[in-house]
N, C-alpha and C positions, 0 to 999 in steps of 0.2 A: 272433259266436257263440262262447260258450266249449265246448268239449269237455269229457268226462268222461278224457279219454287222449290225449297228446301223445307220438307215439312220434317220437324224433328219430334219424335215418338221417345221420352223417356221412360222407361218401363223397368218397372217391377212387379212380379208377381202377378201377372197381370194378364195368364191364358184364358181365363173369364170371358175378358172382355176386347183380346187382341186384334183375333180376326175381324171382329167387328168394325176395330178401328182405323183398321189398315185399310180392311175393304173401301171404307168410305172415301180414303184417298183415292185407289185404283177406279175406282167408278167414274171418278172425273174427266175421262176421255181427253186426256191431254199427253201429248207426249213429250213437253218438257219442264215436269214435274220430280226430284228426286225425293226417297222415301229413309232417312236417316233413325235407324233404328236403334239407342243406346240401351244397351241392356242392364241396368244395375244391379248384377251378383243376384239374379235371383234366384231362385232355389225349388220354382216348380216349372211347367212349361214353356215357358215364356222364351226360352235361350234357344231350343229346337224350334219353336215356330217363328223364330228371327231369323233363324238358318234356313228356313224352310224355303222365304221369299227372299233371302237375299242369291238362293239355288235358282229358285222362278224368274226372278226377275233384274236384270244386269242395271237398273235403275235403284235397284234395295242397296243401301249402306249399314254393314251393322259393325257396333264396336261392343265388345264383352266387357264390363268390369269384372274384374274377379273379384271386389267383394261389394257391397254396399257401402256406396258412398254419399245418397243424396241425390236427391232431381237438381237442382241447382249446379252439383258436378256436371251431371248430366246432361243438361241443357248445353253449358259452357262447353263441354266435349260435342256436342252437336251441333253448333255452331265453328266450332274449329274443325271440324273434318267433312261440314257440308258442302257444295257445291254450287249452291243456289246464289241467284243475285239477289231476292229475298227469301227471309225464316220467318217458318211458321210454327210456332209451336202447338202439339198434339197431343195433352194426357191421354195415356194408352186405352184408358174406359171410356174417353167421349169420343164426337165423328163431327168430319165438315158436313155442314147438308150439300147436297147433289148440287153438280156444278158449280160450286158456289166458287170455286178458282177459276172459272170461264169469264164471271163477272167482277173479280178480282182484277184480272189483266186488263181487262178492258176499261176501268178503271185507272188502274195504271201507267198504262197510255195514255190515254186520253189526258192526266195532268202531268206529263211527262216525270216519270219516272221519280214522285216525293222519296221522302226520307220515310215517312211510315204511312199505312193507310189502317183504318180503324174501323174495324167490321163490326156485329151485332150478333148478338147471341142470345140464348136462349136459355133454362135450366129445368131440367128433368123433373126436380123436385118442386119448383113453381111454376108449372106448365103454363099457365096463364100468363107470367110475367114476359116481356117480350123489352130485351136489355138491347135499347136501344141508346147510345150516347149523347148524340144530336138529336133531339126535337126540335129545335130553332132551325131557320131559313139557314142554309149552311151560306149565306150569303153574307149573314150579319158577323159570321167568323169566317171569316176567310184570311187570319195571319195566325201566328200562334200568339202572341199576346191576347187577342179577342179570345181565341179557345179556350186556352186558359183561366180569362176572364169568366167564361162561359162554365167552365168547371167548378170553378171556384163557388161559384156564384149555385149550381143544381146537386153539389153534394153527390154526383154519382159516386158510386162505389166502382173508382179505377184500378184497385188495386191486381189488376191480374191481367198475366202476360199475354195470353192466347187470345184476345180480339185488338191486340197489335200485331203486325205485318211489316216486319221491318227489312232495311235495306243490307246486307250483310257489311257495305263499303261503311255505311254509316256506324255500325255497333264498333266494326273495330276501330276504325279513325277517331271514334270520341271512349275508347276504352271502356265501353260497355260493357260487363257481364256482371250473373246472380251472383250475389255474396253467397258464402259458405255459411250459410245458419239454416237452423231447423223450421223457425216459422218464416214469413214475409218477405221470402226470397223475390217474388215478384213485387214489393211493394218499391225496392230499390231501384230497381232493372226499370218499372216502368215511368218510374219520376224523373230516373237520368234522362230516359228517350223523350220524355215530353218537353223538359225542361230544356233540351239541346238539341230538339230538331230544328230545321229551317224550313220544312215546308212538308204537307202534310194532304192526305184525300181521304173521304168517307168512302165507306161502301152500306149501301143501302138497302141490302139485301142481308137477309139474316144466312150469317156465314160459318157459324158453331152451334152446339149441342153441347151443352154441359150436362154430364147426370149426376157431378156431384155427389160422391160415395160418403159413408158415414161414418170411413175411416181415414179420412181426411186428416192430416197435422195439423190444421188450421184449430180442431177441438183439445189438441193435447195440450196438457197442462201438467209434465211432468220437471221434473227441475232441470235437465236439460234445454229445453223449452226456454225456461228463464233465461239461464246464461247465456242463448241462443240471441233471445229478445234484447237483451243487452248489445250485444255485440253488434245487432241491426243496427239499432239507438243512436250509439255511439257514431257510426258508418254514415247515415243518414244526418247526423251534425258535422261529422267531417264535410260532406257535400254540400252540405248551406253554405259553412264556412269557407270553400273552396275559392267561390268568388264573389262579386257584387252582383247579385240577378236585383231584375224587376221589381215593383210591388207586387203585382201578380204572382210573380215566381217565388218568392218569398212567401204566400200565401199560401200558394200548394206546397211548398215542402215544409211550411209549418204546419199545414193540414196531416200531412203524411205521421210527422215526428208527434202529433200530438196525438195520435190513433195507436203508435207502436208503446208511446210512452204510457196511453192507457191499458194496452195491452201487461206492458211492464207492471203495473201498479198493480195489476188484480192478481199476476199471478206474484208477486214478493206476498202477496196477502197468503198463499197456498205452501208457503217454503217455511219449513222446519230450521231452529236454530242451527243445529248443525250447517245446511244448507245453505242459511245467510251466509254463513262465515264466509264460506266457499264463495260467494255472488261476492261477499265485499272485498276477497282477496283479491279474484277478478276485477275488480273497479281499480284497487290500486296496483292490478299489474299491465291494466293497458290505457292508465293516468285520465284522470278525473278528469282535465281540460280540455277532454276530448268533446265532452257535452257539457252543448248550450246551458245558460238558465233558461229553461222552459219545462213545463209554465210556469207560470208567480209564484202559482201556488205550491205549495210543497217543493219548493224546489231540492232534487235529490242533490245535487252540484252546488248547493249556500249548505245543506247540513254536512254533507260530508267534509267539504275543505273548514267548516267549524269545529267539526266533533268527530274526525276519521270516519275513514270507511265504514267498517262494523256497525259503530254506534249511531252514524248516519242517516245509515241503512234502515235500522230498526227504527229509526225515531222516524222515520220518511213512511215507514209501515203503519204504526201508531196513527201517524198523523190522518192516513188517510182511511184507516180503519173508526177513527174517532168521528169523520165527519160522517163517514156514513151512516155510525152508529146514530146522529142529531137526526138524521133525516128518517130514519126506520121509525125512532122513538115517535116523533112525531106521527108518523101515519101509524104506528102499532095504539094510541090511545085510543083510538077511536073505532079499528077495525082488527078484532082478534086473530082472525084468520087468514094466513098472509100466502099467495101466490106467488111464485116466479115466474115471469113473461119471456123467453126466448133463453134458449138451452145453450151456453156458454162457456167459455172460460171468466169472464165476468158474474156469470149463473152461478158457477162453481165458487168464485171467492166471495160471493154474497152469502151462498148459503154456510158457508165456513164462519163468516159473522155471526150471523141468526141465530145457529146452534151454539157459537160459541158464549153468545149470551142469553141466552133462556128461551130466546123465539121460538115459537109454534110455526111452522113451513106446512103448509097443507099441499101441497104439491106444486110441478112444475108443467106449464104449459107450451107450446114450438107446434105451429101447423109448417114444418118442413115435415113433408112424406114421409122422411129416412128415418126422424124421431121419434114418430108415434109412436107411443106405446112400447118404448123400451125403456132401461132402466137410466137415471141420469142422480147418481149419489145418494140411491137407494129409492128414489121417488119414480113411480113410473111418469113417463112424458104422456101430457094429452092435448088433444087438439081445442083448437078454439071453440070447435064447432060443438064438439065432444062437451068440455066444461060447463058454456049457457046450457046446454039443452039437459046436462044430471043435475047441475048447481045452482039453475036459477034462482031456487029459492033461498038461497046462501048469500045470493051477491050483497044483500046489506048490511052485511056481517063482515065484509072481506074485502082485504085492501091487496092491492097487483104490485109489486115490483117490475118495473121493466129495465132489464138490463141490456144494454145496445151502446154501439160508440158514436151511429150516426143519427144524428139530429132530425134527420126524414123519417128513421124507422122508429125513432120513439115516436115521432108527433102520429106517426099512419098508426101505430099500436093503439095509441093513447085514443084516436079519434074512432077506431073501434070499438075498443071499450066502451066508449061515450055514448056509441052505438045503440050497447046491448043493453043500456038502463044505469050504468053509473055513473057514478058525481066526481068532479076532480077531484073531492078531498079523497077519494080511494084509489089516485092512480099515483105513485111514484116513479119518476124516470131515474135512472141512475148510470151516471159514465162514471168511468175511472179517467 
């Protein structure tokens, strides 16, 4: 039987928040929706309560890994044994809101049958924020060059799979699926699908719930991680390289490749010499030509084919630990006591700077709900709200690092800041 809706549920670990999530599909009152439940090797209840409704329900699909492999396995295994004529992807701790697949279809129809439709979501952790992607008259985009343009152009943050709704004909016909790496498995997945559909529909109704947990991979920063980053990197210039796209399309997958690459920069800043060695044997065993020059600056692919792998590597570190060192110095002359703005893997190789050269860090600030007031490299996290209201009388003393990859979220930080009584000389943004 094929379905109208293949909702794929990657799960580990994840009896917390299962029922929860499942339920939110079954409430849809539809009867042809299937529920594809990939289990990955997980190790507390999560495997019985897959069993449980694939018993219940002759619409439940469940496949077991036996060990942990990765959501990205995952996904890729849920899409290959679904049934649907569209996939939806469902991290096991979030939920669709009610009905929100009645007004999908209908949708659907109504533009005969697109390649993807692109829903709105919402996040637990910023209740407020309402992740809408089109704000513009969907009129003034109505091809995918305009869209595109249109993205290009508002800086959303696309990188994530689940408020895509894609066509099952379409992922396999153009060889779609997640790469096999630890971080930014959606970042790939969703640039191919933009960059190679033919035709496309909004849904304007808000159709996800993110709650966005705090043990997210997205925060890891361990040396797996790196090699992982890499290996995106590299993927991600293969596909530039693939064919001749647009200027537009050339824009967002430079947009993408320069977000993973600054992801790359901050954590080579967090890796032990041993480590490098390891990253740089990597570089020469899956051939340097594989990435672009990008960007100008620092380019990792002019030092290494100058000065090999290793030595490269490290001079590529240097480099980009030296400039930020120009920039701290300057805002440390004037204000002693130095902040970090939003709790990171950028946060992390900031503050690996600072201490490594004599800076004073007075703490780290992140109004994400999940942060507050836990620990983040020995510093408790505090809220915005939190900080003016103990430290005001500090703020002339005290200069803000904000560390961010997107150009919205520094300027909206920075223009709070500005907000609460400080002057630009005590606001620093900082990308990798």
């Amino acid at each position: 039987m094929q379905y109208f809706f293949s909702v794929v549920i990657p799960i580990y670990n994840s009896e917390q928040f299962l029922h929860q999530s499942i339920h939110s599909v079954l409430v849809q009152k539809k009867n042809n929706v299937q529920i594809v439940l990939i289990n990955d090797g997980s190790t507390d209840e999560s495997k019985k309560i897959c069993d449980f409704y694939k018993k219940k329900y002759n619409f439940v699909k469940v496949l077991h890994h036996k060990r942990n492999q990765g959501v990205a396995v995952s996904r890729n295994n849920g899409i290959r044994i679904s049934d649907g004529k569209y996939i939806i992807f469902l991290d096991s701790d979030d939920e669709l809101f009610k009905e929100s697949l009645n007004g999908l279809e209908i949708v659907i129809k109504a533009r005969k049958d697109p390649d993807v439709i692109i829903g709105r979501f919402i996040k637990k952790t910023f209740p407020n924020s309402n992740y809408n992607l089109i704000k513009a008259n969907e009129k003034n985009i109505n091809n995918t060059e305009n869209f595109i343009k249109y993205v290009n152009k508002s800086q959303f943050p696309i990188g994530q799979c689940w408020p895509f709704i894609v066509k099952k004909k379409f992922l396999l016909g153009n060889k779609i699926i997640f790469p096999k790496v630890k971080i930014g498995e959606d970042d790939l997945y969703v640039a191919k699908i933009i960059c190679l559909m033919s035709s496309y529909a909004f849904l304007k109704k808000n159709f996800y719930f993110k709650k966005d947990r705090d043990s997210s991979l997205s925060h890891s920063k361990d040396f797996s991680t790196t090699k992982s980053t890499l290996k995106l990197l590299t993927q991600f210039c293969l596909f530039k390289n693939k064919k001749k796209w647009s200027k537009n399309k050339n824009i967002f997958i430079d947009t993408f490749i320069q977000n993973v690459f600054g992801v790359f920069s901050a954590l080579i800043i967090l890796r032990k010499k041993e480590e490098m060695k390891k990253i740089s044997h990597h570089l020469r065993k899956k051939n340097i030509k594989n990435l672009i020059k990008f960007p100008e600056n620092f380019s990792l692919y002019n030092l290494i084919l100058k000065k090999g792998s290793y030595r490269g590597l490290v001079e590529f570190k240097n480099l980009i630990i030296n400039s930020k060192l120009l920039l701290i110095k300057k805002l440390n002359e004037n204000y002693k006591n130095l902040y970090i703005y939003c709790r990171s893997k950028y946060a992390a190789a900031t503050i690996k700077i600072l201490k490594q050269n004599g800076y004073l860090i007075k703490g780290v600030i992140d109004d994400n709900k999940s942060f507050v007031q836990k620990d983040f490299l020995g510093y408790k996290t505090i809220s915005s709200t939190e900080f003016f209201k103990k430290f005001k009388k500090k703020l002339t003393k005290s200069g803000f690092i904000i560390t961010n990859q997107r150009a919205k979220t520094l300027q909206k930080i920075s223009s709070q800041l500005l907000k609460n009584g400080l002057n630009k000389r005590q606001i620093l943004t900082m990308k990798y």
